[in-house]
N, C-alpha and C positions, 0 to 999 in steps of 0.2 A: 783150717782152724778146728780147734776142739773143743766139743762143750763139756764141761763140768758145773758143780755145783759146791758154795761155800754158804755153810751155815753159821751164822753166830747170835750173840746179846742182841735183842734188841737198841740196846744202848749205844751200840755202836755202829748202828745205819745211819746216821746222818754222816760221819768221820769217813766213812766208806764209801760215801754218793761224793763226797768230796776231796778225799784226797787216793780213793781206791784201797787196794789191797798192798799190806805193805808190810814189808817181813820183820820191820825192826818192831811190829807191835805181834807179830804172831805169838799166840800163849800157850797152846798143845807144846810145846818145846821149849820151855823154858831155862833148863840145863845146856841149852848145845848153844855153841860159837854162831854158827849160823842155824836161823831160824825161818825154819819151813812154812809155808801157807798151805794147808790143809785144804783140800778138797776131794771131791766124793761124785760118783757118776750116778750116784740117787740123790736126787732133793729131798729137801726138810729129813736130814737122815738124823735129828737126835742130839746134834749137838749145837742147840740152841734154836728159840724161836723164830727167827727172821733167814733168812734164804736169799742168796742172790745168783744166778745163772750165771757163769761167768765163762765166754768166747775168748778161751788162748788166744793169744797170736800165737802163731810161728818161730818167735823169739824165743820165747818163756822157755827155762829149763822144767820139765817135769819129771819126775822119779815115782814108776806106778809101784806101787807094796801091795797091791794085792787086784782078786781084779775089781773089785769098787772104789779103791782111795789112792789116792794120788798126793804130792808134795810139789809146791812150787817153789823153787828158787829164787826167784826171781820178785818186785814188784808190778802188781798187775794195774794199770790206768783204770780208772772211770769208765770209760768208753768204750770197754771191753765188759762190762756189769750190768746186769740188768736187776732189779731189784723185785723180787716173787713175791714178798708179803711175807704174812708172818702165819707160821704151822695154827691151824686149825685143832682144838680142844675137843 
């Protein structure tokens, strides 16, 4: 397993404690057919307050673009998330 890290809205932690991580709402990509889920091998990196740790499976496609950001293909489960808080002011 691999760990990463997905920041977003506050807004949209509870959506994510419940139905996970899920590409048809991914918004960094909004122009493309298929849409990526974004993640980052730094926490709280800046694109948005709340932070969730999130343990790949195995399954999951990932495409690294650089060496801190990453794309997932894939939707990622609940149970694979762990929820960090929210960035510090």
């Amino acid at each position: 397993m691999f760990v990463l890290y997905h920041c977003t809205k506050r807004e949209n932690v509870s959506s994510i404690l419940s139905e996970g991580l899920l590409t048809r709402y991914a918004s960094c990509w909004k122009h493309s057919k298929k849409k990526p889920i974004y993640l980052s091998n730094e926490p709280f990196n800046g694109f948005g307050e709340s932070c969730f740790k999130v343990t790949c499976p195995e399954t999951v496609e990932l495409s690294r673009l650089s060496d801190w950001e990453y794309l997932c293909s894939d939707d990622i489960s609940p149970e694979y998330l762990e929820y960090m808080g929210e960035k510090e002011k």
